[in-house]
GUGUDREN-111098 format. One line per 10 residues: their letters; for each residue x negated, y negated, z negated of N, C-alpha, C, O. Coordinates in steps of 0.1 Angstrom, whole numbers, plus 5000, padded with zeros to 4 digits. Example, Ala and Ser with C-alpha at 12.3 -4.5 7.8 and 13.67 -1.06 7.14 Angstrom:
as = 4868:5057:4922:4877:5045:4922:4868:5033:4922:4858:5033:4915  4872:5022:4929:4863:5011:4929:4871:5000:4921:4866:4989:4920
This chain:
xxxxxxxxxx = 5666:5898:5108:5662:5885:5103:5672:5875:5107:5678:5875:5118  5674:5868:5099:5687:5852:5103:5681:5845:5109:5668:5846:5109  5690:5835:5118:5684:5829:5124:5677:5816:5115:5666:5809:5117  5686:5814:5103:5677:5800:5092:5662:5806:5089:5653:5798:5087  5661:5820:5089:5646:5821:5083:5638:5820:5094:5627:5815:5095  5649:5828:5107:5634:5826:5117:5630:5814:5119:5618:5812:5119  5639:5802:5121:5638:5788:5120:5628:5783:5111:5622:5775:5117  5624:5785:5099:5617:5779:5089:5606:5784:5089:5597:5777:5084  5603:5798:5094:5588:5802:5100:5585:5795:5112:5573:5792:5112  5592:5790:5123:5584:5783:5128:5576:5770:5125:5566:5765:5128
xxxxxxxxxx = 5589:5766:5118:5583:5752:5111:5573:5752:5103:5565:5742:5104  5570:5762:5095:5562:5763:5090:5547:5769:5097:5536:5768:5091  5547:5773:5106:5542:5776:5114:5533:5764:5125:5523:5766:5131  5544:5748:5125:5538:5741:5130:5531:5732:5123:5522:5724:5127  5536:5732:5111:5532:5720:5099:5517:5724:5098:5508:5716:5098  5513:5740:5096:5494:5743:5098:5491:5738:5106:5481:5730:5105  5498:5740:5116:5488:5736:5129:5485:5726:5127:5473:5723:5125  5495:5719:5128:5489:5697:5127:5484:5696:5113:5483:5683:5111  5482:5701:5103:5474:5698:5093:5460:5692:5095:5453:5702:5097  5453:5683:5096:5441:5678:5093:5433:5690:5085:5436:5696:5074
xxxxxxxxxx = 5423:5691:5094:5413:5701:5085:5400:5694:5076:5392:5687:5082  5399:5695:5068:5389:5690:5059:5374:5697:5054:5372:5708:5049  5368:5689:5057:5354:5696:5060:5345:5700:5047:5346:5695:5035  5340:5707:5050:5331:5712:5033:5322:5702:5027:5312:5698:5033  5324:5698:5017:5317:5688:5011:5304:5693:5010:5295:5685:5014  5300:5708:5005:5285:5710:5005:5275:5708:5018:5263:5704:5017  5282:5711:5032:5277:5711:5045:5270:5692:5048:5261:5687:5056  5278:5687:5038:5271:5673:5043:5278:5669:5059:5280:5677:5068  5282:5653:5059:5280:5653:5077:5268:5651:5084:5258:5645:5081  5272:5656:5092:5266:5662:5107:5246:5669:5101:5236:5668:5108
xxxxxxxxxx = 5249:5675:5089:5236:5681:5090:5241:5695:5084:5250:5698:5076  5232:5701:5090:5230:5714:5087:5227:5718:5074:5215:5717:5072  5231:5722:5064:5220:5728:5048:5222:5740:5047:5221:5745:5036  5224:5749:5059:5222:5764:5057:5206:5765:5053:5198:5755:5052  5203:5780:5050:5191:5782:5045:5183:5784:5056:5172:5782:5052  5182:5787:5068:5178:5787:5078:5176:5776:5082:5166:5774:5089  5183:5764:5079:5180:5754:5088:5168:5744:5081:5159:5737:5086  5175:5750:5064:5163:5743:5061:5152:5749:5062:5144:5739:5062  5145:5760:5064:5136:5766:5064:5127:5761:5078:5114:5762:5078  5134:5757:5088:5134:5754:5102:5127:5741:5096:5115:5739:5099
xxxxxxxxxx = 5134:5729:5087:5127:5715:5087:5114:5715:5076:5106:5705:5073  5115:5724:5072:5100:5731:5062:5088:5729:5068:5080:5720:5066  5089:5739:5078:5083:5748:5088:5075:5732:5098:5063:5729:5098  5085:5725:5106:5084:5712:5111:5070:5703:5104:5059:5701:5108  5076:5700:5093:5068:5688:5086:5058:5692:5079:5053:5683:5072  5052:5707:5080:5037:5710:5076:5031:5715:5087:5021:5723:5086  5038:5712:5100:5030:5715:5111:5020:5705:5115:5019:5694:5109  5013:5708:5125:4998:5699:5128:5007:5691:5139:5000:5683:5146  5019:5692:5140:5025:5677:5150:5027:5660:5143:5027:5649:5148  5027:5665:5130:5029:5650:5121:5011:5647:5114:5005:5656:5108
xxxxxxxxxx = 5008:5639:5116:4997:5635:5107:4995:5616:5106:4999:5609:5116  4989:5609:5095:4985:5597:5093:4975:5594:5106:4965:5600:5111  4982:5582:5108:4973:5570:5124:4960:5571:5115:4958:5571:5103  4952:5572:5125:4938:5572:5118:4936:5548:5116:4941:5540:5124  4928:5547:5105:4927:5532:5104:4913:5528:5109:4902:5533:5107  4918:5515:5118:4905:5512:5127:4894:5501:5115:4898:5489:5114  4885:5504:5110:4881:5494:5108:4868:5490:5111:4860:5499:5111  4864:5475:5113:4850:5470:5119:4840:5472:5113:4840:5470:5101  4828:5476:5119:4817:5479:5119:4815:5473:5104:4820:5462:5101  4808:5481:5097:4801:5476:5084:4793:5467:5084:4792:5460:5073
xxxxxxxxxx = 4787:5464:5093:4775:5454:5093:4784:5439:5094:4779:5428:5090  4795:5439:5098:4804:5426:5105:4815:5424:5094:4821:5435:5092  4820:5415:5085:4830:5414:5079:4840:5410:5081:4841:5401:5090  4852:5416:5075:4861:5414:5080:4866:5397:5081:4860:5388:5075  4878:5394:5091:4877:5379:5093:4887:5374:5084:4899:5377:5088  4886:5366:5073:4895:5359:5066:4886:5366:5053:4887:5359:5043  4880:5376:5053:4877:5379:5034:4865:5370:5031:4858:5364:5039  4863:5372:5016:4855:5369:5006:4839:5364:5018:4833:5354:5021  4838:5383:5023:4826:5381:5027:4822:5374:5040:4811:5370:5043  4832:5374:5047:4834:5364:5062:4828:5349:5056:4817:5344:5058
xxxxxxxxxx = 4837:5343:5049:4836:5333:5039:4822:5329:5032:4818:5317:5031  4817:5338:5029:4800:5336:5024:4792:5336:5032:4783:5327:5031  4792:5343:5044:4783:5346:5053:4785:5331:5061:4775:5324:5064  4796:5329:5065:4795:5315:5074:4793:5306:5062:4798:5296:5068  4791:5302:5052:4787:5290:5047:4775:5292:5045:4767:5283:5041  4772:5303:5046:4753:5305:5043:4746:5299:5058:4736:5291:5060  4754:5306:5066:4748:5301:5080:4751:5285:5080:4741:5281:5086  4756:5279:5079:4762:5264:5075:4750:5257:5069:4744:5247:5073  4748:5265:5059:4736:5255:5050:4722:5259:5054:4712:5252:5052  4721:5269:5060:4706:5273:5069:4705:5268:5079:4693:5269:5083
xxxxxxxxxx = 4713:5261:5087:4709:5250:5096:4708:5239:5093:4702:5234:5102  4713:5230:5084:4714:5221:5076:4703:5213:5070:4702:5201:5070  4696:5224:5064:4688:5224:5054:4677:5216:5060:4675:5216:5072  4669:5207:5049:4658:5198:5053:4648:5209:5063:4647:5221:5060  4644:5204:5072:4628:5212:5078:4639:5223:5087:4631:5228:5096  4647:5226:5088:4652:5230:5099:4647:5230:5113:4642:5219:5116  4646:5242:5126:4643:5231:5137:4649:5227:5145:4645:5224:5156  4665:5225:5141:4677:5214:5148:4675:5203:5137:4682:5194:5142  4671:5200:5127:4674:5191:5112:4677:5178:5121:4688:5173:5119  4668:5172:5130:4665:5161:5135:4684:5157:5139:4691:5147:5139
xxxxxxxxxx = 4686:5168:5143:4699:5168:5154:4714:5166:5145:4725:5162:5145  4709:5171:5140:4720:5174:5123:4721:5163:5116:4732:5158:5117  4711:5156:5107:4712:5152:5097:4702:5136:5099:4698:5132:5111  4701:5132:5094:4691:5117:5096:4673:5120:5093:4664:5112:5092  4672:5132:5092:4657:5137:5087:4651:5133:5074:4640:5137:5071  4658:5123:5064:4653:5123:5055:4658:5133:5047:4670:5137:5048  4647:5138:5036:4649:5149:5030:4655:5141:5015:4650:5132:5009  4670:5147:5012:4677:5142:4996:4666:5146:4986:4656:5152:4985  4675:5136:4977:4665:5137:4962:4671:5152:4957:4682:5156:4960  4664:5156:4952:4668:5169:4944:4666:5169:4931:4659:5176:4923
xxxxxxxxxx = 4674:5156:4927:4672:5158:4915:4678:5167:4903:4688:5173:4906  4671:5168:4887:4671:5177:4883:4671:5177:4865:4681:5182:4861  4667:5175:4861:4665:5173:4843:4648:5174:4846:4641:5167:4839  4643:5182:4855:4628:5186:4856:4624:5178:4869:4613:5180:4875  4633:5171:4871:4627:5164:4883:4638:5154:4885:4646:5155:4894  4636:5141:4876:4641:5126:4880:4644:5119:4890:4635:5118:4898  4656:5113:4892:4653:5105:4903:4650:5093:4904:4657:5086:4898  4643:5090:4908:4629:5079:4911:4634:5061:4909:4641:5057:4918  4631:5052:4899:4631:5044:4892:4636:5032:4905:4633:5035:4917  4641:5023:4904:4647:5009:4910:4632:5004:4915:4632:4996:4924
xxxxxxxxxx = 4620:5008:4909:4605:5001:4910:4599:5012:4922:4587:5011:4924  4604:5019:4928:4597:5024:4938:4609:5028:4949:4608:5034:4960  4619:5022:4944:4634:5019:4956:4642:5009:4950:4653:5009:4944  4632:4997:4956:4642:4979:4958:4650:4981:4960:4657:4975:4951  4659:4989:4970:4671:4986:4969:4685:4992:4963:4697:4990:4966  4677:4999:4950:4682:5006:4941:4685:5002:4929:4676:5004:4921  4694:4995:4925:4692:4991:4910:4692:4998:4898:4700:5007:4896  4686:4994:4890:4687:5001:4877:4685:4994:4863:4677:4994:4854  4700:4987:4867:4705:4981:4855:4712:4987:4843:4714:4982:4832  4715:4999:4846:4725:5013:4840:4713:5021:4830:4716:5028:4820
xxxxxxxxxx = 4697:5018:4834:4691:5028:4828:4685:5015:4821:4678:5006:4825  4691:5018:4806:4682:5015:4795:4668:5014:4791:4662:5005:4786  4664:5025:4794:4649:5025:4790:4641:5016:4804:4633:5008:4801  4642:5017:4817:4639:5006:4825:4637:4993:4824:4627:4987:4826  4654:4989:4820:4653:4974:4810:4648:4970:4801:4646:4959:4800  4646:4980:4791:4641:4976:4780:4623:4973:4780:4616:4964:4775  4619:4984:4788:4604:4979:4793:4602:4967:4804:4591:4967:4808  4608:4960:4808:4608:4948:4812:4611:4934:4805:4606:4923:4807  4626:4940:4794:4633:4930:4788:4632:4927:4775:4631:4937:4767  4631:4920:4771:4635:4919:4754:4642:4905:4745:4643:4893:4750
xxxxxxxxxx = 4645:4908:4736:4653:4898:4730:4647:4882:4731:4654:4872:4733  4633:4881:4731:4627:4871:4731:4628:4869:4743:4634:4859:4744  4625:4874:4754:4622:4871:4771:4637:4865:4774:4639:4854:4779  4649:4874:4769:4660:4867:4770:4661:4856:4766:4666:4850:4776  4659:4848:4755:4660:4839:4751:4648:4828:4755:4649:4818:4749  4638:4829:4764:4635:4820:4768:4634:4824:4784:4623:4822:4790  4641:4828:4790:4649:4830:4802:4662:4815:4800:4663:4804:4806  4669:4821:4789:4685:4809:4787:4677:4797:4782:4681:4787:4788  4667:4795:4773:4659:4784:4771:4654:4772:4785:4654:4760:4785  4651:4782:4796:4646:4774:4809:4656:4775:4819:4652:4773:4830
xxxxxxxxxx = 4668:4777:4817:4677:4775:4824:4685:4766:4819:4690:4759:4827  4688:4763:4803:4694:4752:4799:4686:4738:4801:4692:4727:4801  4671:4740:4804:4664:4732:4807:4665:4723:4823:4662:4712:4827  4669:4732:4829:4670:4727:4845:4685:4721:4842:4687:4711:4849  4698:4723:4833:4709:4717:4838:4708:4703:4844:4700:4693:4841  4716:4703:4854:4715:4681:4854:4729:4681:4850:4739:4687:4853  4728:4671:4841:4745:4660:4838:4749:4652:4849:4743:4642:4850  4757:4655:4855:4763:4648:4865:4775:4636:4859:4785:4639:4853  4772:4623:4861:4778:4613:4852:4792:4611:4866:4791:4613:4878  4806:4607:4856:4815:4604:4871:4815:4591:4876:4813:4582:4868
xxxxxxxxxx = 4815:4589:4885:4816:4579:4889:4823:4569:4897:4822:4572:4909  4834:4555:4894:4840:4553:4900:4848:4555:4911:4841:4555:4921  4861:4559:4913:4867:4557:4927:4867:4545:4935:4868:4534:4929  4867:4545:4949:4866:4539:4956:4878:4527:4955:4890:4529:4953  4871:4514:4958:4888:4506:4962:4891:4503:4972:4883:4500:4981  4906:4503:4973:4909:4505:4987:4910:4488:4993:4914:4478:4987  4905:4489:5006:4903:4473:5012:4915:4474:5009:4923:4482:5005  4917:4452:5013:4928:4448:5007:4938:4446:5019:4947:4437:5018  4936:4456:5033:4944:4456:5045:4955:4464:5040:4966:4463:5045  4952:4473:5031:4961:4487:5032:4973:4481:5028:4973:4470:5022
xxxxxxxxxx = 4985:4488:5031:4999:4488:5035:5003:4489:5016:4996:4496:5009  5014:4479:5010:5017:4486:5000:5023:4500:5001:5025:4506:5011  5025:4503:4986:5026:4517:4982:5046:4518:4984:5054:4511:4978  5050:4525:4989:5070:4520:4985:5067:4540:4980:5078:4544:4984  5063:4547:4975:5065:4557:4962:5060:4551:4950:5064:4554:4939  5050:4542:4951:5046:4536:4936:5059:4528:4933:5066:4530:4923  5061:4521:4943:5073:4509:4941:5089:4517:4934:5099:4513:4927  5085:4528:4940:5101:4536:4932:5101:4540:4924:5111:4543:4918  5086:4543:4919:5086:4550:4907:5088:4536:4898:5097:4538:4890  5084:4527:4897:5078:4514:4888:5093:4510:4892:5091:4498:4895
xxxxxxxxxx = 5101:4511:4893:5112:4502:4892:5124:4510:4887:5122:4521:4891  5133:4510:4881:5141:4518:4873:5157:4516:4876:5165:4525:4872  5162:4503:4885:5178:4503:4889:5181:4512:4900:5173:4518:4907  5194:4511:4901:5198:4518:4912:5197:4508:4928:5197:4496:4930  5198:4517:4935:5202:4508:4950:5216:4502:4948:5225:4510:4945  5218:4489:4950:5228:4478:4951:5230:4470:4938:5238:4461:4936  5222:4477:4930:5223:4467:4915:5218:4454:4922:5209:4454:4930  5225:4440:4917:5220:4430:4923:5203:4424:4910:5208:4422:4899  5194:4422:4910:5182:4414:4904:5177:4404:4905:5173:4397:4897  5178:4401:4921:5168:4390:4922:5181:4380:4933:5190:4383:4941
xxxxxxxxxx = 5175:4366:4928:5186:4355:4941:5185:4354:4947:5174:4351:4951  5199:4357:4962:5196:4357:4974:5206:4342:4974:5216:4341:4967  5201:4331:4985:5210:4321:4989:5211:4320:5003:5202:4326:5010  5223:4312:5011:5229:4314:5022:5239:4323:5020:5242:4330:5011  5245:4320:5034:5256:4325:5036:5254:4334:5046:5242:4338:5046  5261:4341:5055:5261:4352:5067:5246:4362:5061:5236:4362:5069  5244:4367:5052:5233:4371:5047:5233:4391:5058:5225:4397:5065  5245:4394:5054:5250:4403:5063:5247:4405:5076:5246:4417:5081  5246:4397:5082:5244:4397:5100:5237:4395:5101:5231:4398:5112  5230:4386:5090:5214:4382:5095:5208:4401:5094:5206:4411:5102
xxxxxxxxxx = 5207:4400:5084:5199:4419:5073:5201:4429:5086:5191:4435:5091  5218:4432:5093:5220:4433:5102:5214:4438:5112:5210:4450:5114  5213:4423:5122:5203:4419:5133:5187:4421:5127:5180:4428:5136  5180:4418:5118:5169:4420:5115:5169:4435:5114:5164:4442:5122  5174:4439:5103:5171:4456:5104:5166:4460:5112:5155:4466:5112  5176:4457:5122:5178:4465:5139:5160:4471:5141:5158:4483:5143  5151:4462:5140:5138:4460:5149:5130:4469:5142:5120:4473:5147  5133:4474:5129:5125:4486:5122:5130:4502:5127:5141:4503:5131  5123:4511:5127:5123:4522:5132:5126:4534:5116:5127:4546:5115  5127:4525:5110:5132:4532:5095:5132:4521:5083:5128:4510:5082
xxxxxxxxxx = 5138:4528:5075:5145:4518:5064:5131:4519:5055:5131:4511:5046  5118:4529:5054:5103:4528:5047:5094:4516:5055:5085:4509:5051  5099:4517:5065:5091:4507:5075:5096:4490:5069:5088:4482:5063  5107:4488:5073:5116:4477:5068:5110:4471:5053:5108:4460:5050  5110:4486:5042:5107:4484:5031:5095:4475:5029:5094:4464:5025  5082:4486:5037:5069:4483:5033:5067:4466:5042:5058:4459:5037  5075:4459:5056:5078:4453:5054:5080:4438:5047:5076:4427:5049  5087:4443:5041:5097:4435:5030:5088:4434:5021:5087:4422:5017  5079:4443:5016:5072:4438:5000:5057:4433:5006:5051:4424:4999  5051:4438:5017:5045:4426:5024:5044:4412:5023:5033:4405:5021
xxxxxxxxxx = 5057:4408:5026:5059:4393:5030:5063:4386:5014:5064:4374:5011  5063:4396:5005:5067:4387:4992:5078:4393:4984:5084:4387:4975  5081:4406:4990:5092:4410:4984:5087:4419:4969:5075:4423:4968  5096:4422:4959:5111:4419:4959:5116:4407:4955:5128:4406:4955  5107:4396:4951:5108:4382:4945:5118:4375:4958:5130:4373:4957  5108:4373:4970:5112:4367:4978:5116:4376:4990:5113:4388:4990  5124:4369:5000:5127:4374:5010:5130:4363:5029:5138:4356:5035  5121:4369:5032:5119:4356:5040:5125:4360:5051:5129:4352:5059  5126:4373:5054:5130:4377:5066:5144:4381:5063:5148:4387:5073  5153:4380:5055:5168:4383:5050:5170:4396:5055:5179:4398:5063
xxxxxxxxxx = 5163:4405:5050:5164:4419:5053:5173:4425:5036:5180:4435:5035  5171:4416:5024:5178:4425:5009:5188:4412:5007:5185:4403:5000  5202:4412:5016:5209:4402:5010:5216:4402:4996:5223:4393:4991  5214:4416:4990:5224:4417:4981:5212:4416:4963:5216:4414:4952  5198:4417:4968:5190:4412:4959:5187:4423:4950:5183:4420:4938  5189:4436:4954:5183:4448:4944:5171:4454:4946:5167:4465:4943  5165:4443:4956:5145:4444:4957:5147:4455:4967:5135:4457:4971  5155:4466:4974:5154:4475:4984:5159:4468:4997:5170:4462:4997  5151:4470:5008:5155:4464:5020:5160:4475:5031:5156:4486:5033  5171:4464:5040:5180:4476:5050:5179:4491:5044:5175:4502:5048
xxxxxxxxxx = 5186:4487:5031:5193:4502:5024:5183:4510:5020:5184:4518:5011  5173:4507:5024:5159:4515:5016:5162:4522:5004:5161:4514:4995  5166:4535:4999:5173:4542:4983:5156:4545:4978:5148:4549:4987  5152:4544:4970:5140:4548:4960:5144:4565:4954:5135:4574:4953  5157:4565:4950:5162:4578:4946:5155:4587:4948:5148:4591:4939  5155:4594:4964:5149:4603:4965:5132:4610:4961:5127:4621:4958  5125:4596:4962:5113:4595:4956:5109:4596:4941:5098:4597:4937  5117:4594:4935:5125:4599:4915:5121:4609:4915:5110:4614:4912  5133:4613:4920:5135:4628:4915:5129:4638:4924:5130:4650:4922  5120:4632:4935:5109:4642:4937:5098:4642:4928:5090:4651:4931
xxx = 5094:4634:4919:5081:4629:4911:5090:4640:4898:5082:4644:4889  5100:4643:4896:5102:4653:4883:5106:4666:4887:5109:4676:4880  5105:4666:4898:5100:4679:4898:5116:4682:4905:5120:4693:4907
């Protein structure tokens, strides 16, 4: 043998070895499917080691909790202690027994429970009421009206203060339009110095029309003669009257 061939047998010799071996696709992994083995998990699972949990359930006489019949039984018990004539009723309920009413058994007329009305039932009304009773029902009530006649307002004594919103509304110039004659001279220092002593220019006003104003002016409070005194403006009282 050469040494090239012995050479190539071993190589070939190690390339098997390190080959990855690949497993039988029929064997399945990691289970057994020989015939034996299946026979083995046969054998297992019709033995008396596997059987169904036996199911607990409650006594027949007791229903189950959350069904149908749980559900019936406690509202029966509900309404049998309840019920009129019970012997807790007293403790329960107010002891009077409800109407039970029925098509065969009415419930009982506004005339034998005052404080029931029965204005809704027609035939009630109609045996008490009628067209004519109505009409002389409104006949004796038109009868009682009284006419109340109006009668004068009061006049006001002749102390009261004039009006300075009537005065603004009744008069139509502006503040400093001159209207009426003022004479003298220093009219300014007087109006001034007088002003001074009022505590507002409505005060000054009512004042002023007091003593004779806007004609006259005795106290020289309007030197410039447009019937408003120490600046008194009417304006505002205008155009609050329009809104």
């Amino acid at each position: 043998m050469t040494p090239r061939v012995y050479f190539a047998g071993l190589a070939l010799a190690a390339m098997a070895a390190c080959a990855p071996q690949v497993p039988d696709s029929g064997q399945g992994i990691g289970f057994d499917n020989s015939l034996e083995a299946q026979r083995q998990r046969d054998a297992a699972l019709a033995g008396p080691q596997y059987r169904v949990p036996d199911t607990v359930l409650p006594p027949a006489s007791t229903p189950a909790p959350g069904s149908a019949e749980a559900t019936a039984a406690e509202t029966t018990r509900i309404l049998n202690e309840t019920r009129p004539g019970a012997a807790d009723s007293a403790a329960l309920n107010s002891g009077v027994a409800p109407v039970q009413a029925s098509p065969a058994n009415a419930a009982p007329l506004a005339l034998d429970n005052p404080g029931i009305s029965d204005e809704n039932n027609f035939d009630a009304v109609s045996e008490r009421q009628t067209i004519e009773s109505d009409a002389e029902r409104i006949a004796n009530n038109r009868a009682q009206y009284e006419v109340v006649q109006p009668e004068a307002l009061p006049t006001r004594s002749g102390g009261e203060q004039p009006n300075i919103v009537a005065f603004a509304l009744e008069t139509k110039h502006p503040k400093g339009q001159s209207v009426y004659a003022r004479a003298g001279f220093g009219g300014e220092a007087r109006a001034a110095r007088n002003c001074a002593a009022y505590a507002s220019s409505d005060q000054a006003q009512i004042d002023f029309l007091e003593r004779g104003g806007p004609v006259r002016d005795r106290k020289g409070l309007d030197p410039d003669g447009d019937g408003y005194a120490c600046d008194w403006d009417p304006a505002p009282f205008r155009k609050a009257s329009q809104g």
